[in-house]
TILUM-178075 format. One record per residue: residue number from 1; residue in one letter; x, y, z of N, C-alpha, C in turn. Coordinates in nm, 4 decimals, always signed. Atoms other than C-alpha are relative to their C-alpha. Example, Ala and Ser with C-alpha at 12.3 -4.5 7.8 and 13.67 -1.06 7.14 Angstrom:
     n   res        n_u        n_v        n_w       ca_u       ca_v       ca_w        c_u        c_v        c_w
     1     A    +0.0890    -0.1190    +0.0000    +1.2300    -0.4500    +0.7800    +0.0900    +0.1200    +0.0000
     2     S    -0.0820    -0.1190    -0.0060    +1.3670    -0.1060    +0.7140    -0.0770    +0.1090    +0.0730
END
This chain:
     n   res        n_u        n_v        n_w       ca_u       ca_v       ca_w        c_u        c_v        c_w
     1     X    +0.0438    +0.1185    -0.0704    +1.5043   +11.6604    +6.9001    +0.1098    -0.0561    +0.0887
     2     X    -0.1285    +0.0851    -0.0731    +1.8587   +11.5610    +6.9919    -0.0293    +0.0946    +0.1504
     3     X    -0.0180    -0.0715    -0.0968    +1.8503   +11.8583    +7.2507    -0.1200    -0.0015    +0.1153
     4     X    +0.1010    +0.0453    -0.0280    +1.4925   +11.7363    +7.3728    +0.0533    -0.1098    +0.1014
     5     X    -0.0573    +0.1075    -0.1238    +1.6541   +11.3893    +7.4822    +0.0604    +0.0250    +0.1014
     6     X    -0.1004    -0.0558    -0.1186    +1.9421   +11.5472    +7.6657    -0.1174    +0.0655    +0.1324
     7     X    +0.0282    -0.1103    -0.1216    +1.6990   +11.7902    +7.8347    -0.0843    -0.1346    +0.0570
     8     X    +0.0995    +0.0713    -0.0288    +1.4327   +11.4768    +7.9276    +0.1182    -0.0860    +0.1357
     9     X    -0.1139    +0.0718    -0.0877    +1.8043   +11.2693    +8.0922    -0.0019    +0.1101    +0.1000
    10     X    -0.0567    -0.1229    -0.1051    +1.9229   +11.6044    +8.2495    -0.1226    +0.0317    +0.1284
    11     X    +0.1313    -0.0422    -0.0634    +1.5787   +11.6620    +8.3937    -0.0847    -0.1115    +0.0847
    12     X    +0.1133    +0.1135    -0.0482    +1.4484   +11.3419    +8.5375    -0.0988    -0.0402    -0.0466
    13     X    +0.1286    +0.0375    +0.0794    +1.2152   +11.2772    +8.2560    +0.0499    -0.1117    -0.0512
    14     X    -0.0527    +0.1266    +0.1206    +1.4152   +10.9629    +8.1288    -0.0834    -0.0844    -0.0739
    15     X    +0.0848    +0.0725    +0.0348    +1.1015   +10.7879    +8.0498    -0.0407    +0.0448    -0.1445
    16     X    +0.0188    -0.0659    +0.1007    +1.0348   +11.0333    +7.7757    +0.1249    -0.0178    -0.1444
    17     X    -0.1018    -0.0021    +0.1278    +1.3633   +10.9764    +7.6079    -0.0166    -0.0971    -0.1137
    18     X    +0.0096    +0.1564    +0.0687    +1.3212   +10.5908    +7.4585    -0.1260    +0.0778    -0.0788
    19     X    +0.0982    -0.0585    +0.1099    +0.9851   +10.7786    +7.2743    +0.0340    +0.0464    -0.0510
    20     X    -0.0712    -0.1169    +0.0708    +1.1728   +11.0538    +7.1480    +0.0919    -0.0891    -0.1047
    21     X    -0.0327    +0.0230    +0.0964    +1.3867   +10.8369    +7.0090    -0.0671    -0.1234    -0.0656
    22     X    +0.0770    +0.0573    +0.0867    +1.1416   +10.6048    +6.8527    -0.0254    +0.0645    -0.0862
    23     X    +0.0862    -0.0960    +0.1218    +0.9717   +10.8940    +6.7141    +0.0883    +0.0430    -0.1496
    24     X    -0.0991    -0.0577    +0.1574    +1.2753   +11.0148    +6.5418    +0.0253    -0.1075    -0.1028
    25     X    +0.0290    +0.1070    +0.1042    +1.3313   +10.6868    +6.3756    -0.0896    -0.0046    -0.0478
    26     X    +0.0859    +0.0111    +0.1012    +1.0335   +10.6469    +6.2462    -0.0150    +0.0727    -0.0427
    27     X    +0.0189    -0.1476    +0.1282    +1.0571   +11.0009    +6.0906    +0.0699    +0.0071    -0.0583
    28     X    -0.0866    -0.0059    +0.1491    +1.3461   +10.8901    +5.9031    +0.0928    +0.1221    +0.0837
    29     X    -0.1224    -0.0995    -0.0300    +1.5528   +11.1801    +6.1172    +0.1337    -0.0634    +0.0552
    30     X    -0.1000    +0.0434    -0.0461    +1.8640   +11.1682    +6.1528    +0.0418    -0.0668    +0.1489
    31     X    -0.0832    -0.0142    -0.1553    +2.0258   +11.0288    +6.4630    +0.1189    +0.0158    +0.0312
    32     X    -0.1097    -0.0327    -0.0255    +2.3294   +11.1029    +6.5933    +0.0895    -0.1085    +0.1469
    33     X    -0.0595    +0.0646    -0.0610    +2.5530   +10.9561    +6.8303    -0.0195    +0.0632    +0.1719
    34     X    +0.0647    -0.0987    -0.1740    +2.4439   +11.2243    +7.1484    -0.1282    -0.0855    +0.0104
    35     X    +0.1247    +0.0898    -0.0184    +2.1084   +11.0765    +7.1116    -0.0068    -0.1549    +0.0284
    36     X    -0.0306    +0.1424    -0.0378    +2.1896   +10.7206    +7.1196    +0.0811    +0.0038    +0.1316
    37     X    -0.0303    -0.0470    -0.0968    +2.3840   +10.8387    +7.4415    -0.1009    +0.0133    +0.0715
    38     X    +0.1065    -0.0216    -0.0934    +2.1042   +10.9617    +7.6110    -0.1490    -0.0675    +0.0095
    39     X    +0.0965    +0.0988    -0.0819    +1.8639   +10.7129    +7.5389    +0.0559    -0.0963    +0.0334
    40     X    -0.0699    +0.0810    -0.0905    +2.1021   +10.4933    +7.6466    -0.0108    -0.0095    +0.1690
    41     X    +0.0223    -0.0574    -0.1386    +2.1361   +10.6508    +7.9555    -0.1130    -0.0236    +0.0672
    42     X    +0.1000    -0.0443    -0.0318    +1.7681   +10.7340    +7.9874    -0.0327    -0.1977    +0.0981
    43     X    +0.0185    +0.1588    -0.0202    +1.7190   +10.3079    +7.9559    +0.0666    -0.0350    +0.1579
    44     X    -0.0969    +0.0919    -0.1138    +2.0006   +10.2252    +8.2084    -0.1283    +0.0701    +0.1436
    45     X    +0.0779    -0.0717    -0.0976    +1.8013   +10.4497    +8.4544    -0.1050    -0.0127    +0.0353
    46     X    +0.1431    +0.0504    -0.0406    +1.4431   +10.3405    +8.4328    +0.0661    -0.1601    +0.0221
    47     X    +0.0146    +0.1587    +0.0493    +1.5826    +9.9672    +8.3614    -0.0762    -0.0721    -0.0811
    48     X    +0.0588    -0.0200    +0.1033    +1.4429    +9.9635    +8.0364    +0.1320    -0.1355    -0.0745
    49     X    -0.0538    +0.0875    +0.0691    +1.6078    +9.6563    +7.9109    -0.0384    +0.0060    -0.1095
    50     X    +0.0865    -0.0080    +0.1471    +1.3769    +9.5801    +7.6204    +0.0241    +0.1226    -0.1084
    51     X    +0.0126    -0.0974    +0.0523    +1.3922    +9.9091    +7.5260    +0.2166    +0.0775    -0.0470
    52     X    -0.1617    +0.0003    -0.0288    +1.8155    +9.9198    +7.6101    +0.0169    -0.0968    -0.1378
    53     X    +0.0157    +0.1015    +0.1083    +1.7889    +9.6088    +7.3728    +0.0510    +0.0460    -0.1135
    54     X    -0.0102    +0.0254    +0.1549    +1.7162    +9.7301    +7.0993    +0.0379    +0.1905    -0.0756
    55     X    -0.0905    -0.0615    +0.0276    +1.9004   +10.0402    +7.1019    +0.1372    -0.0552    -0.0280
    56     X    -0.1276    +0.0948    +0.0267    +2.2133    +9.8048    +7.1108    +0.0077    -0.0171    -0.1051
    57     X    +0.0671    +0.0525    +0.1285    +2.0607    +9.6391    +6.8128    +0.0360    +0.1126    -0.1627
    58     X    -0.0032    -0.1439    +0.0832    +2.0483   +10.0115    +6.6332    +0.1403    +0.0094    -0.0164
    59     X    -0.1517    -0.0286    +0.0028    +2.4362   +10.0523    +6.7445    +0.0377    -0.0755    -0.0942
    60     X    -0.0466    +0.0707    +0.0707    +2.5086    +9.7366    +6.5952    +0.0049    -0.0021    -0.1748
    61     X    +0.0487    -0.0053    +0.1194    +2.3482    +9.7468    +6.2655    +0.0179    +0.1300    -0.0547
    62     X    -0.1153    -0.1073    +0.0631    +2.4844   +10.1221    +6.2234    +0.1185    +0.0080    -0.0162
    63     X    -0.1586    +0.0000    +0.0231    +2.8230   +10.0009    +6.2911    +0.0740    +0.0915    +0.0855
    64     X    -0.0783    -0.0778    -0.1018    +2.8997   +10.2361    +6.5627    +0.1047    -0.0453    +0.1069
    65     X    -0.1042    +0.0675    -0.1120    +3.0657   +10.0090    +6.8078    +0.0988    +0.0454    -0.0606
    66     X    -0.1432    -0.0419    -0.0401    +3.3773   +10.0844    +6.9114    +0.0744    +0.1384    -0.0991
    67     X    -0.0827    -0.1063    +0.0001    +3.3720   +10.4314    +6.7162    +0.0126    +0.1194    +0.0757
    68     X    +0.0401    -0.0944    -0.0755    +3.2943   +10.6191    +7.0049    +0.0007    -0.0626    +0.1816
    69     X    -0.0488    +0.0614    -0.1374    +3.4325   +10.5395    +7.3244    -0.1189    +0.0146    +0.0958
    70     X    +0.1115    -0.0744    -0.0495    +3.1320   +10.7747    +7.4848    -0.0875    -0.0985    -0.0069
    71     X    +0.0926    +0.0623    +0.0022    +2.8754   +10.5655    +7.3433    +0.0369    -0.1551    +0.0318
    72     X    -0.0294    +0.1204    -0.0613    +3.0738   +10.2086    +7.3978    -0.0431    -0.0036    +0.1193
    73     X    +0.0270    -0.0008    -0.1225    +3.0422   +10.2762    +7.7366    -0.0822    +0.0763    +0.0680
    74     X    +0.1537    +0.0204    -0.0241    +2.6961   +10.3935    +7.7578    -0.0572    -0.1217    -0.0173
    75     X    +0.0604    +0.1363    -0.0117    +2.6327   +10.0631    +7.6456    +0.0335    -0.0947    +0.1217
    76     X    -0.0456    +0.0479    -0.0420    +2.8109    +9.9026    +7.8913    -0.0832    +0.0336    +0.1449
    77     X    +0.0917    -0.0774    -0.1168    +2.6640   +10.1135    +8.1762    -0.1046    -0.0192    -0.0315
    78     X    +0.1082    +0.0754    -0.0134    +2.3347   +10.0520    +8.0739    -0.0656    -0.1480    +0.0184
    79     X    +0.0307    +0.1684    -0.0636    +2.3101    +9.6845    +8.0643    +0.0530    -0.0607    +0.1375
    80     X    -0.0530    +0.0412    -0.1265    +2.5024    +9.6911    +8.3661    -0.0990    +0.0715    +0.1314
    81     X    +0.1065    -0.0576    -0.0935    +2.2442    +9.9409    +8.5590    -0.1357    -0.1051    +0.0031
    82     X    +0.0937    +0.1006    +0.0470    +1.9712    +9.6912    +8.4340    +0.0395    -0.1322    +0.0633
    83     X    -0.0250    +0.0781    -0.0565    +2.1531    +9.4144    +8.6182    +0.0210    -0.1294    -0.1469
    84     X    +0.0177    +0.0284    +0.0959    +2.1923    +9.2444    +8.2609    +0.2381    +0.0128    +0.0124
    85     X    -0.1451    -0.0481    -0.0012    +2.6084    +9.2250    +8.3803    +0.0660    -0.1554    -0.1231
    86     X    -0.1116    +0.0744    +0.0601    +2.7314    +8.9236    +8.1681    -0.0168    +0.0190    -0.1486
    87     X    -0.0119    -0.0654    +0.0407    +2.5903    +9.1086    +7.8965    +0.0988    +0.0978    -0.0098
    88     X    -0.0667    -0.0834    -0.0263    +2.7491    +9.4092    +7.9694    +0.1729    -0.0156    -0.0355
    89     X    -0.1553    +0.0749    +0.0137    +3.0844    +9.1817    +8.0524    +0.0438    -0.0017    -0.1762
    90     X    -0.0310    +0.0283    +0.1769    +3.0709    +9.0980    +7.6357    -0.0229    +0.0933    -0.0836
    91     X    +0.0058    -0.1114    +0.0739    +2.9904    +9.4276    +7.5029    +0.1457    +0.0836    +0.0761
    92     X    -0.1232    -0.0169    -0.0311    +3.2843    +9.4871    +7.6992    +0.1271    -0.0341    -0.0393
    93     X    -0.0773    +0.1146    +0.0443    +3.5031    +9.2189    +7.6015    +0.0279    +0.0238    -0.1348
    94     X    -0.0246    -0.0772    +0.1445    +3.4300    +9.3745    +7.2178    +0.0265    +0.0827    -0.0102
    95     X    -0.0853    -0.0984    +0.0343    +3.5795    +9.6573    +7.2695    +0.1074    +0.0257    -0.0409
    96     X    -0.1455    -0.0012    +0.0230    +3.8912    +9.7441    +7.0833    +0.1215    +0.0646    +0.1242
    97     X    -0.0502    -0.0361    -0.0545    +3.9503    +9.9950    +7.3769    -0.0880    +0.0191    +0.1427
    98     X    +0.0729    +0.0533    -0.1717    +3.8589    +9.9179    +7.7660    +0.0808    +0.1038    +0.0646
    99     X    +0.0436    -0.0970    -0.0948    +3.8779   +10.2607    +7.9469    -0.0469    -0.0869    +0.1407
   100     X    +0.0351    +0.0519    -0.1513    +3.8735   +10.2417    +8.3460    -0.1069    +0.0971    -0.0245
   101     X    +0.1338    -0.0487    -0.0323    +3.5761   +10.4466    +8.2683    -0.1111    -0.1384    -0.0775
   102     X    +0.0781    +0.0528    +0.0283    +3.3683   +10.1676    +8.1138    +0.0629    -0.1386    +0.1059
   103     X    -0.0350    +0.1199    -0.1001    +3.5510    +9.8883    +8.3506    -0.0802    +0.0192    +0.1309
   104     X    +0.1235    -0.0497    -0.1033    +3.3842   +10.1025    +8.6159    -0.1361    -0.0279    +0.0116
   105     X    +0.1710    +0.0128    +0.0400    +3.0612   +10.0794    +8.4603    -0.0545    -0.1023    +0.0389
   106     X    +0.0653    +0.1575    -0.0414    +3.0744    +9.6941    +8.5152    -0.0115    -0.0273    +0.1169
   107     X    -0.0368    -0.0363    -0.1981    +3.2347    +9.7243    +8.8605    -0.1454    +0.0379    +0.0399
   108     X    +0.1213    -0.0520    -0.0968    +2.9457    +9.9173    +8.9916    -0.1268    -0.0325    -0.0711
   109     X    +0.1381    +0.0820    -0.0289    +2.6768    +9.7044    +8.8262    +0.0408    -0.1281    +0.1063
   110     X    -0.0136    +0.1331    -0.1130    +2.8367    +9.3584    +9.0380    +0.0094    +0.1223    +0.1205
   111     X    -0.0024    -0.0702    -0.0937    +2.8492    +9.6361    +9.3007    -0.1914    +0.0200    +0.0639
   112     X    +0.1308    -0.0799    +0.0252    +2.4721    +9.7150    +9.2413    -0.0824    -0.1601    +0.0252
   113     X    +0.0609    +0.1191    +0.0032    +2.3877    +9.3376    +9.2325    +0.0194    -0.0492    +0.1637
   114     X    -0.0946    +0.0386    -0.1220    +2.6306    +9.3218    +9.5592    +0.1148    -0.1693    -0.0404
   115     X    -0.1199    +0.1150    +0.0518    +2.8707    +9.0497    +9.3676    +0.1043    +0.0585    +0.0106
   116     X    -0.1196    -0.0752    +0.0090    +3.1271    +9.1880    +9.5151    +0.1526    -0.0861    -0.0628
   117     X    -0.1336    +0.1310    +0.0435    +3.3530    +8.8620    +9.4286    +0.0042    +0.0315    -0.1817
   118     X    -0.0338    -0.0333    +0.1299    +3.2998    +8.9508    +9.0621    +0.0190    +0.1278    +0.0029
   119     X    -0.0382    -0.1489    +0.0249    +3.3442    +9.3013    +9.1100    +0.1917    -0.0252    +0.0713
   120     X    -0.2038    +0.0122    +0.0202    +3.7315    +9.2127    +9.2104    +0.0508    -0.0627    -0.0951
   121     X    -0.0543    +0.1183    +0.1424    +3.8025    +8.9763    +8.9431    -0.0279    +0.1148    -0.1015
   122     X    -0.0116    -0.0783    +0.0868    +3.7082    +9.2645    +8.7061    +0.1026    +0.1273    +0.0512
   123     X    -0.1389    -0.0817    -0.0207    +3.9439    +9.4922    +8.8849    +0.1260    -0.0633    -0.0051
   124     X    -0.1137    +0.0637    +0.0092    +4.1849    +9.2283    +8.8461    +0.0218    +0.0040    -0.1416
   125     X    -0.0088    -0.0151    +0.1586    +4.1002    +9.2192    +8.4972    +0.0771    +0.1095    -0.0675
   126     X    -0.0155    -0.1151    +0.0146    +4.1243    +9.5574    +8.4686    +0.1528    +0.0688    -0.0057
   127     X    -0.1609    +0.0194    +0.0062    +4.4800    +9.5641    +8.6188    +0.1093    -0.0563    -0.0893
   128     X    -0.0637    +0.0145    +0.0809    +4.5884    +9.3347    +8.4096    +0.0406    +0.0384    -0.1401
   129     X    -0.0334    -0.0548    +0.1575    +4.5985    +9.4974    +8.1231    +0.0216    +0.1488    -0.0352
   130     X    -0.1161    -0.1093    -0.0750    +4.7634    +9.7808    +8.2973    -0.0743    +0.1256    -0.0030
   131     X    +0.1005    -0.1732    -0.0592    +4.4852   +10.0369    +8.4008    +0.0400    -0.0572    +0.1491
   132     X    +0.0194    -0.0165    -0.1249    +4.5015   +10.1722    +8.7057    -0.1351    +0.0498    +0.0673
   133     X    +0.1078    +0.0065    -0.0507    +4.2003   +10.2068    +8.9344    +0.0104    +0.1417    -0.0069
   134     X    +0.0066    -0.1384    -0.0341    +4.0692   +10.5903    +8.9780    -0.0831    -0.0022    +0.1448
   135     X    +0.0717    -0.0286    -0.1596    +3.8769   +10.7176    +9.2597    -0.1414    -0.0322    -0.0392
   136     X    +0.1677    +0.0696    +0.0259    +3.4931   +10.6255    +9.0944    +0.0640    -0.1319    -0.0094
   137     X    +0.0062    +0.1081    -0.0385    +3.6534   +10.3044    +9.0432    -0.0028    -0.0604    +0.1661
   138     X    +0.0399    +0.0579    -0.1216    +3.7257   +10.2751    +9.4082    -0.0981    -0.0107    +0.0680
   139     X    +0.1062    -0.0299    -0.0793    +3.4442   +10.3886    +9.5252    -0.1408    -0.1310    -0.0299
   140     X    +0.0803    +0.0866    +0.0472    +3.2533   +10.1355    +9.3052    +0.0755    -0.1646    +0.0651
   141     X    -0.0574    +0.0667    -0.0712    +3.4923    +9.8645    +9.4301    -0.0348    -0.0642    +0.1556
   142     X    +0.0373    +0.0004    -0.1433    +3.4607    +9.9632    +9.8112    -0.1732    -0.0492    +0.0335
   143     X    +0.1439    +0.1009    -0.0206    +3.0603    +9.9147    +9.7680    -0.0387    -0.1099    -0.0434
   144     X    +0.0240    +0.1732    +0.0142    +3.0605    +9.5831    +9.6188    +0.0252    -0.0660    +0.1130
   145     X    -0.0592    +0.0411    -0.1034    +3.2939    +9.4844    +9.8884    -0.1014    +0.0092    +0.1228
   146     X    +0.0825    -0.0197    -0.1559    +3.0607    +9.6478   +10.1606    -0.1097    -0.1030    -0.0153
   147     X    +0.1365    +0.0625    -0.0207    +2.7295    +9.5315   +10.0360    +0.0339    -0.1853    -0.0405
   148     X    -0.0441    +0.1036    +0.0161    +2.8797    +9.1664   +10.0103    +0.0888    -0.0431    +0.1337
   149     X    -0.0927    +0.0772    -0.1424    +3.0860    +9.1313   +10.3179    +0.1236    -0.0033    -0.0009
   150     X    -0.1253    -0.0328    +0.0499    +3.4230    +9.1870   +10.1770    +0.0603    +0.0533    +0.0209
   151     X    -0.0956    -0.1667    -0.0603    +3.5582    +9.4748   +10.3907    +0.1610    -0.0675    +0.0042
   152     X    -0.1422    +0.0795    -0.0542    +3.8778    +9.2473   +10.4482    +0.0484    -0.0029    -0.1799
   153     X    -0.0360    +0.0042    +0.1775    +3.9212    +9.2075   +10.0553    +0.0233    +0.1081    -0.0333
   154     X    -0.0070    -0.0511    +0.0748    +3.9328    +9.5520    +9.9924    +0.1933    +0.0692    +0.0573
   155     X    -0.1176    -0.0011    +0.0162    +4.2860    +9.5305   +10.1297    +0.1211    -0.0110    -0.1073
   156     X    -0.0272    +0.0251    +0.1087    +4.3803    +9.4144    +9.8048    +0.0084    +0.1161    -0.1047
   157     X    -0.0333    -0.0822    +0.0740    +4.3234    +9.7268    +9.6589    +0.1143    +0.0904    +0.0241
   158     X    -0.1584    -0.0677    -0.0285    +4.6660    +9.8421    +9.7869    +0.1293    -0.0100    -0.0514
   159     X    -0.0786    +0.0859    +0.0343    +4.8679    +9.6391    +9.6020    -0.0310    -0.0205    -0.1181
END
């Protein structure tokens, strides 16, 4: 079933995944931490909040946060694809460990919203606590900036 979800993400079926993993819960099967991944994913992608929800919910109450960097920041990326960012911001904020790959994640939801003014303040964030930007961060960066009006701000990322 786990290899079902993956193929439903991989494939453009994401709609199929959030069933799949209903189904398996209610059959008492195991889940695993790939699966909660990919309906993660699947969620962020339709914008399946409700359904993003209460996968969170599942994380929580298994206790998985923060043992799986992978899945931290599937969470993070999904509520942030969903436009659901000050969310996102606090499942962030609980992390023991903040990866410029899940800082990204937030970045390019205020990117996605076009807040590009909060998408620098989280690269400032980000900085401060001594990551350095990569090249998906810039890129997530540079389109906040664009779709906001900010081309002059992204001078800042030089420095």
């Amino acid at each position: 079933m786990v290899s079902n979800n993956f193929w439903y993400v991989q494939h453009g079926q994401s709609h199929d995944a959030p069933d799949s993993f209903k189904r398996m819960r209610n059959e008492g099967l195991s889940l695993d931490v790939i699966m909660f991944i990919c309906t993660l994913k699947a969620c962020g992608s339709m914008g399946a909040i409700d359904k993003g929800n209460q996968i969170h919910d599942e994380v929580v109450k298994r206790k998985l946060l923060e043992k799986n960097i992978v899945l931290d920041t599937a969470l993070v990326h999904m509520f942030a694809r969903c436009g659901m960012l000050e969310k996102a911001r606090k499942v962030l904020e609980e992390l023991h460990l903040r990866d410029v790959i899940a800082w990204s994640a937030l970045i390019a939801g205020h990117a996605q919203q076009g807040q590009g003014h909060e998408a620098l303040k989280c690269l400032k964030n980000m900085k401060s606590v001594g990551l350095s930007l990569d090249r998906v961060t810039l890129v997530c960066v540079l389109s906040a900036c664009a779709h906001s009006g900010l081309i002059y701000q992204t001078q800042l990322l030089y420095f």
